[in-house]
C-alpha positions as a Markdown table, in Angstrom:
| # | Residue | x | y | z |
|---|---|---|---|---|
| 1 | Unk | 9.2 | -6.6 | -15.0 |
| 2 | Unk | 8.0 | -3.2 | -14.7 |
| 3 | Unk | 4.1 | -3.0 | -14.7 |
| 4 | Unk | 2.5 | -1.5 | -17.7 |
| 5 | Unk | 0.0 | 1.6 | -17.7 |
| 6 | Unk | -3.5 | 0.3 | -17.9 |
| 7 | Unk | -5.3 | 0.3 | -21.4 |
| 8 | Unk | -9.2 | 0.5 | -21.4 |
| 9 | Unk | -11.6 | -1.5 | -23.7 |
| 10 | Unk | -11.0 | -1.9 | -27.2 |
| 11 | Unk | -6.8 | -0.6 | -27.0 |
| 12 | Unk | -5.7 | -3.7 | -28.9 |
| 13 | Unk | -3.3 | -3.7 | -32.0 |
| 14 | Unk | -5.5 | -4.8 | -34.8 |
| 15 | Unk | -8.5 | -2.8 | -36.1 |
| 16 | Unk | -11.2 | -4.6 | -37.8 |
| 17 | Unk | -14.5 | -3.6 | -39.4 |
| 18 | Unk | -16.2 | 0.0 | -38.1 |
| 19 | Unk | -12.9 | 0.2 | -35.8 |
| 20 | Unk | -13.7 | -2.7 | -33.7 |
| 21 | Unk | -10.6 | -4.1 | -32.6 |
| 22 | Unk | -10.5 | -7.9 | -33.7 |
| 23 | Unk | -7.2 | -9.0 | -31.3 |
| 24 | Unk | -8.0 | -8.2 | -27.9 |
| 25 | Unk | -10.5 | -10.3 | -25.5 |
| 26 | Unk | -12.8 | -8.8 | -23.1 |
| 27 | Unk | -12.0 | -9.3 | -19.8 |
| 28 | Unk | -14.8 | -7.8 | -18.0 |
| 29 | Unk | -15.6 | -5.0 | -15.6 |
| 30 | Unk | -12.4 | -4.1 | -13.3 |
| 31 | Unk | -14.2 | -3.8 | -10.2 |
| 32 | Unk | -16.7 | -6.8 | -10.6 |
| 33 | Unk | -13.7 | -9.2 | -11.7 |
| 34 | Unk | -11.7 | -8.0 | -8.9 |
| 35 | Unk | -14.1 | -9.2 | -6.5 |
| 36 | Unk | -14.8 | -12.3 | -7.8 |
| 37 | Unk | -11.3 | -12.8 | -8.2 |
| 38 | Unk | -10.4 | -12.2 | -4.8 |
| 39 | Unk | -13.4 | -14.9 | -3.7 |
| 40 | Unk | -11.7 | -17.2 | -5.7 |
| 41 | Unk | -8.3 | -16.7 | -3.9 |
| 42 | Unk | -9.8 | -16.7 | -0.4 |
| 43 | Unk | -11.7 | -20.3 | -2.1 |
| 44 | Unk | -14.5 | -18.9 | -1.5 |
| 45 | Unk | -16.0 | -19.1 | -5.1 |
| 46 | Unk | -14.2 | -20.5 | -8.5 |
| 47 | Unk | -12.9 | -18.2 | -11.1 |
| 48 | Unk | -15.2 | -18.0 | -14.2 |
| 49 | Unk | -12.6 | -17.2 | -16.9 |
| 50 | Unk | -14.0 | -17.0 | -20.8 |
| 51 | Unk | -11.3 | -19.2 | -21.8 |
| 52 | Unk | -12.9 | -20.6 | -25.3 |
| 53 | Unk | -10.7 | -23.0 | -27.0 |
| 54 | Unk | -7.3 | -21.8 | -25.1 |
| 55 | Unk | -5.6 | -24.5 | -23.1 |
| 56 | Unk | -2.1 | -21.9 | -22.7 |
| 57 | Unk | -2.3 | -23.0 | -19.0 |
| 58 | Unk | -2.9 | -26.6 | -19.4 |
| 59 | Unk | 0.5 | -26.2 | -21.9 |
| 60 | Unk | 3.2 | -24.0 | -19.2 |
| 61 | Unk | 4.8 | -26.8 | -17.3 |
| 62 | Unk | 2.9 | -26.2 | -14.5 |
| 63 | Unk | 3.0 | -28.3 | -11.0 |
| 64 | Unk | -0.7 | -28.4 | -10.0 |
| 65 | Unk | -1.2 | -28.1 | -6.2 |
| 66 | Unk | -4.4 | -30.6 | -4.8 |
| 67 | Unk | -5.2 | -30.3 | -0.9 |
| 68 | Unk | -6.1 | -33.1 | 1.2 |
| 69 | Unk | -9.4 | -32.2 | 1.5 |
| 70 | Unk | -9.9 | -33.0 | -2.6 |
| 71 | Unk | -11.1 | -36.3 | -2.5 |
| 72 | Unk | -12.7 | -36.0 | -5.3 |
| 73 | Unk | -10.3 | -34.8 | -7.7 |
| 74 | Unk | -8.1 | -37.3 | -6.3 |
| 75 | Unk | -10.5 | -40.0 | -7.4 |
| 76 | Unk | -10.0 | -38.9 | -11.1 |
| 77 | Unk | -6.5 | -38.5 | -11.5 |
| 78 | Unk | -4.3 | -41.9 | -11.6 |
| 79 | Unk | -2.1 | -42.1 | -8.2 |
| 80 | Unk | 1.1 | -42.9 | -10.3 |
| 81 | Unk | 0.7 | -39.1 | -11.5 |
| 82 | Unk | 0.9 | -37.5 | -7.9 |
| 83 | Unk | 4.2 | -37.0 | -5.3 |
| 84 | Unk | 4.1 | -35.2 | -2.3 |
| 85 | Unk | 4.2 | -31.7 | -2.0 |
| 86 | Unk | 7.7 | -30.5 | -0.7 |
| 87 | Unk | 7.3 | -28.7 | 2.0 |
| 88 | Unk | 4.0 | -28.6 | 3.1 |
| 89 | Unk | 1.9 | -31.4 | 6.2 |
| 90 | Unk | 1.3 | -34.7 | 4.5 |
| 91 | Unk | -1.6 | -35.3 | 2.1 |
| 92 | Unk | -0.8 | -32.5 | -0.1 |
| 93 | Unk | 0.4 | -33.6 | -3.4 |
| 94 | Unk | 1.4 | -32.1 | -6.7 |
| 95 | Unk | 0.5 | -33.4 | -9.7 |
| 96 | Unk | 3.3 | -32.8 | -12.8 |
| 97 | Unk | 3.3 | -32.8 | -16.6 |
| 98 | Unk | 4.9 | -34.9 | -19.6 |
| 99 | Unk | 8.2 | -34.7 | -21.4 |
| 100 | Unk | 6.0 | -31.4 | -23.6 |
| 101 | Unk | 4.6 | -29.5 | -20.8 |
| 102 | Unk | 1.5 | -30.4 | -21.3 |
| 103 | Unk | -0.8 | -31.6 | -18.1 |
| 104 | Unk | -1.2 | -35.3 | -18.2 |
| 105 | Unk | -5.3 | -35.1 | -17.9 |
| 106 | Unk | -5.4 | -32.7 | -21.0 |
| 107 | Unk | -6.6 | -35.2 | -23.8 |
| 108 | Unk | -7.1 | -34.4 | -27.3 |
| 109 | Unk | -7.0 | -30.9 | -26.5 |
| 110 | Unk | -9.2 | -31.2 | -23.8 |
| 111 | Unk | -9.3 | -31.4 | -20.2 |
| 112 | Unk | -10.6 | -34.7 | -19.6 |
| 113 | Unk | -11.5 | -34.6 | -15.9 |
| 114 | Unk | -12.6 | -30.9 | -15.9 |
| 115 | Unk | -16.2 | -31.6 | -13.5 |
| 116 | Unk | -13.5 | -33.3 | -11.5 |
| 117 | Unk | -10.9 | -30.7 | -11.3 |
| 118 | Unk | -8.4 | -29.7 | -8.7 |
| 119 | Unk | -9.0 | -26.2 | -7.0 |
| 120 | Unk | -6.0 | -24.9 | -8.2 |
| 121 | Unk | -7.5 | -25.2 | -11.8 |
| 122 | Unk | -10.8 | -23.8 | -10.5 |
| 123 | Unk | -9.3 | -20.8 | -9.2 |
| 124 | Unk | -6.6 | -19.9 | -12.2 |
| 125 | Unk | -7.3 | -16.8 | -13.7 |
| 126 | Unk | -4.4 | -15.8 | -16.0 |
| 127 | Unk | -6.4 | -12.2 | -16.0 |
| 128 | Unk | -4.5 | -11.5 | -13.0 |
| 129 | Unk | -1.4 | -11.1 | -15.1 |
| 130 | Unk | -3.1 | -8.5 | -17.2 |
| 131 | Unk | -4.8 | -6.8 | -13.9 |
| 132 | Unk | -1.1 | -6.6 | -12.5 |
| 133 | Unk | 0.4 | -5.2 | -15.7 |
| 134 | Unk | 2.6 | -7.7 | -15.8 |
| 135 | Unk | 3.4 | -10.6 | -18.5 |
| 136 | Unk | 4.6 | -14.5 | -17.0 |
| 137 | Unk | 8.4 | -14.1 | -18.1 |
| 138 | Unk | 9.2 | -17.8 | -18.0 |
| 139 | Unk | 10.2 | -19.3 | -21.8 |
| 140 | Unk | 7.4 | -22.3 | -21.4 |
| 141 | Unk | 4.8 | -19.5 | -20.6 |
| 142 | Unk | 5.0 | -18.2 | -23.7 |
| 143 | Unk | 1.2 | -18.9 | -25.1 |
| 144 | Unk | 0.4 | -17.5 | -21.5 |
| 145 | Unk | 1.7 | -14.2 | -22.2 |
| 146 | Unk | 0.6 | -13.8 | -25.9 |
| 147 | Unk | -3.5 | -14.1 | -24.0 |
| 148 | Unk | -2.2 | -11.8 | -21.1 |
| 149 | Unk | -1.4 | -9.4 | -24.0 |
| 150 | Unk | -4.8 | -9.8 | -25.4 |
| 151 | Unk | -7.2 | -9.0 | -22.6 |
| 152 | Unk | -8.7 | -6.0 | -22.0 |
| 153 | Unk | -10.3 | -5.0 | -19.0 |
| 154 | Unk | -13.3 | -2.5 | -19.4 |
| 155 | Unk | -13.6 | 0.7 | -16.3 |
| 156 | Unk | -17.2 | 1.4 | -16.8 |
| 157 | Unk | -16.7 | 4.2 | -13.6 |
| 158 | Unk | -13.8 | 6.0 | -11.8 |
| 159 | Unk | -14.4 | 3.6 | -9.2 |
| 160 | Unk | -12.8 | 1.0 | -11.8 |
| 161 | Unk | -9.8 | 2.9 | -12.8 |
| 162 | Unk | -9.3 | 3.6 | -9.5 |
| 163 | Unk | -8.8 | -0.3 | -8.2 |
| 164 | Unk | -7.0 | -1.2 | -11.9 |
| 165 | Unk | -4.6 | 1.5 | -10.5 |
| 166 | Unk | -4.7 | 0.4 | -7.0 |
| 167 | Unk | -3.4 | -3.4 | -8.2 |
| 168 | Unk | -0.9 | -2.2 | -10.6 |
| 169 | Unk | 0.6 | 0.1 | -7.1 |
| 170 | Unk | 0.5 | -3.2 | -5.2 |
| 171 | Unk | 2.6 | -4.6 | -7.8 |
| 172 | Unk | 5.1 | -1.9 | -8.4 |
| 173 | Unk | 5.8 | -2.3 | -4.7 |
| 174 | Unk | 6.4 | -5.7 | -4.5 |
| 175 | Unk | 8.9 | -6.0 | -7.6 |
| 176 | Unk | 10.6 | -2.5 | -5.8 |
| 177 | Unk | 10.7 | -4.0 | -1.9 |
| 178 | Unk | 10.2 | -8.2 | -2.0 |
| 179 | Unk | 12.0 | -8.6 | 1.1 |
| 180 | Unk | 9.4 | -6.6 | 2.4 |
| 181 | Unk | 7.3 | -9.4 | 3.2 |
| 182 | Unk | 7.9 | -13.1 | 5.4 |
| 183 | Unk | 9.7 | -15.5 | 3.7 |
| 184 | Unk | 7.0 | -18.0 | 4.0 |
| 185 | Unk | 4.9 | -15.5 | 1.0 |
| 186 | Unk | 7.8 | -13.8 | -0.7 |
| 187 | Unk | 7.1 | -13.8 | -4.6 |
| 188 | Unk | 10.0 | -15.4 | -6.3 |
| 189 | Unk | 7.7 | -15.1 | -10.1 |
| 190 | Unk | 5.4 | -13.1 | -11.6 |
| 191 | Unk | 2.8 | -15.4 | -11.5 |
| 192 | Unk | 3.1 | -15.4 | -7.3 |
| 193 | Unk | 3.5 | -10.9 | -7.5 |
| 194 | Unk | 0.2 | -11.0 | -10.0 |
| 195 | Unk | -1.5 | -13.1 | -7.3 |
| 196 | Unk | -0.6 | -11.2 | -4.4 |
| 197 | Unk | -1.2 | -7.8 | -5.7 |
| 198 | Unk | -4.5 | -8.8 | -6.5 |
| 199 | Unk | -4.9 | -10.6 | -3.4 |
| 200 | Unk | -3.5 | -7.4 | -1.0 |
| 201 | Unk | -5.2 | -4.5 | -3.1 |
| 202 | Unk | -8.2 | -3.5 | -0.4 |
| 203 | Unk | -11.4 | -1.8 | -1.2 |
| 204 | Unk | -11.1 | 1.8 | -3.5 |
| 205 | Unk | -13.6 | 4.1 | -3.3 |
| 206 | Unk | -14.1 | 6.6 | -5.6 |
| 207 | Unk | -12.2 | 9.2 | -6.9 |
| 208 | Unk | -13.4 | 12.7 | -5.2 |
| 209 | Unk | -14.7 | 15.0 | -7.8 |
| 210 | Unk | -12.9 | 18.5 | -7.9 |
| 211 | Unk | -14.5 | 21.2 | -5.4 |
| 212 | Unk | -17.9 | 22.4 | -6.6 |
| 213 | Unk | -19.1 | 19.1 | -9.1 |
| 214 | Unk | -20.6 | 15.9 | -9.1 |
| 215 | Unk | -19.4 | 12.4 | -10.1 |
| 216 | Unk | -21.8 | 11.7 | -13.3 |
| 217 | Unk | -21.5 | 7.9 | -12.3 |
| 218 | Unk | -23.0 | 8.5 | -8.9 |
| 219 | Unk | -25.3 | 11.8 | -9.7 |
| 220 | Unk | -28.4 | 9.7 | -10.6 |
């Protein structure tokens, strides 16, 4: 679980036409998806994730978490579908999935109270994976780790190198020194070391050119 070296724009495995590469997805600038992402974790905004016609995350066996506050999603989803949250004040529930993984509002192939969502679906963003340099390892996240695999972030200055690096660092520590942190938000999974390492990575300013030049990006 050892984060991988970051791969700019285009790095995927299959070349098509004029060299374009055919396999990958773009994911974006670094630095602006950073800081949306980070908006979305403090729910301060929702993730905005070009997820096409992939439903990987709607497919992984996932618990989905929905506050108390949700009414509305609440509203949409039958009550014989939610339990209470273990370990967490009363009014938080968890909503589970069938005997294939799947989430039991994902009909047809499609999500069939998505204006009606819970925040945790709002705010998944399986970019961070790919931002971490790290792949979900468990077996029924499978279709999650073939997109992780596809995405390719784009670092259109130093500045976004620089925080690409900054997140993978975050992560490197956390796999090295977990018990570094309370119990209360120890990462016991990838997905939850992703999260915080996106999450704990703070502003990066540029890199400082060599004595005696300029930065071209900021030169103009």
């Amino acid at each position: 679980m050892t984060p991988e070296p970051s791969t700019g724009e285009g790095q995927g495995e299959l070349e098509g036409e004029g060299g374009v590469d055919v396999d990958t997805l773009p994911a974006g600038s670094f630095s602006e998806w950073l800081g949306q992402m980070q908006a979305a974790i403090r729910g301060e905004a929702e993730s905005d994730v070009p997820c096409g016609e992939c439903t990987a995350c709607c497919t992984a066996s996932q618990f989905i978490h929905i506050g108390p506050d949700e009414l509305d999603a609440k509203a949409h989803i039958p009550a014989a579908l939610l339990f209470p949250a273990p370990r967490m004040p009363k009014g938080h529930v968890l909503m589970g999935y069938d005997e294939h993984g799947r989430c039991p509002m994902l009909i047809e192939g499609r999500c069939s109270i998505y204006a009606h969502r819970p925040r945790t679906c709002r705010t998944y963003d399986c970019r961070v994976f790919a931002a971490a340099g790290l792949e979900p390892d468990e077996a029924d996240k499978a279709l999650i780790a073939e997109r992780v695999r596809r995405w390719r972030f784009s670092h259109p200055s130093p500045q976004d190198e620089a925080a690409h690096d900054a997140v993978r660092a975050v992560a490197v520590e956390l796999i090295a020194r977990p018990d570094a942190l309370p119990l209360g938000i120890r990462p016991d999974n990838t997905t939850q070391i992703a999260v915080l390492a996106v999450e704990r990575t703070t502003a990066v300013p540029p890199p400082t050119p060599p004595s005696g030049q300029t930065d071209p990006a900021t030169d103009r």
